[in-house]
N, C-alpha and C positions, 0 to 999 in steps of 0.2 A: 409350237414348231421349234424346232432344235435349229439352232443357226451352228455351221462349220467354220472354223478358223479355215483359212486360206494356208495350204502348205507348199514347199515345193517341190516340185513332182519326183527332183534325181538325190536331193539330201535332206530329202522328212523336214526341214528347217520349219517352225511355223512363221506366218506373218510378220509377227512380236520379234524373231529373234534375228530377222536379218533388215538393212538397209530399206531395199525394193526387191519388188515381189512383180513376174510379169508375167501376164497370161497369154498364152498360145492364142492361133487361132482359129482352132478348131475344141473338140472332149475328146475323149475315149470312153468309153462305156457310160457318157455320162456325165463325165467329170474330165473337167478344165486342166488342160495341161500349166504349171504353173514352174516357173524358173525363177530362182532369186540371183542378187548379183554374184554373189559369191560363186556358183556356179557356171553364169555367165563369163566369169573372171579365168576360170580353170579352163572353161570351152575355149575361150581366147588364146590361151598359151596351148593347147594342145594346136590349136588351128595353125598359130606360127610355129609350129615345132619346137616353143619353148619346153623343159621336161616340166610337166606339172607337180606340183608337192605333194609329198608323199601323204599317204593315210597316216591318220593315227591308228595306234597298234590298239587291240580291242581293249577291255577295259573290264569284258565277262571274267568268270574265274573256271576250273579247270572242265565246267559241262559243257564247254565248248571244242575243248581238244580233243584231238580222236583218239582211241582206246588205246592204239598203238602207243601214243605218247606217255598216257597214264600209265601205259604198264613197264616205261621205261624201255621198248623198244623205240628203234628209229623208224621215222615213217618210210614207205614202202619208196617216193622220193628225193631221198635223203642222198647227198652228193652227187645228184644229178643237177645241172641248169639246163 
């Protein structure tokens, strides 16, 4: 029998790499909704309307960008907000 690390459910984090790790209480398909603090943390300041921190920027290289970019044109939302 294969045992699963525990992960959590909204940033893949596994068991090992965060603080506390808490489960829902209910599955989905199966499987245990799981939140670790760190997440918990960001819920919290979205809740008080604090601005949450930003993502980090990806870390893939260019088979992520859209073709547009590769080929030196700007994307199709480019100087729009």
């Amino acid at each position: 029998m294969r045992i699963r690390k525990l992960k959590c459910s909204f940033c893949r984090k596994r068991e090992d790499q965060v603080a506390k790790l808490v489960a829902g209480p209910g599955s989905l398909l199966g499987r245990r909704i799981m939140i670790c603090d760190e997440c918990v943390a960001v819920a919290s300041a979205i809740m008080r309307g604090a601005p949450s921190p930003a993502p980090a920027p990806p870390t893939a290289g260019p088979e992520l960008l859209p073709a547009a970019c590769l080929a030196g044109s700007p994307p199709a939302s480019a100087g729009r907000l």
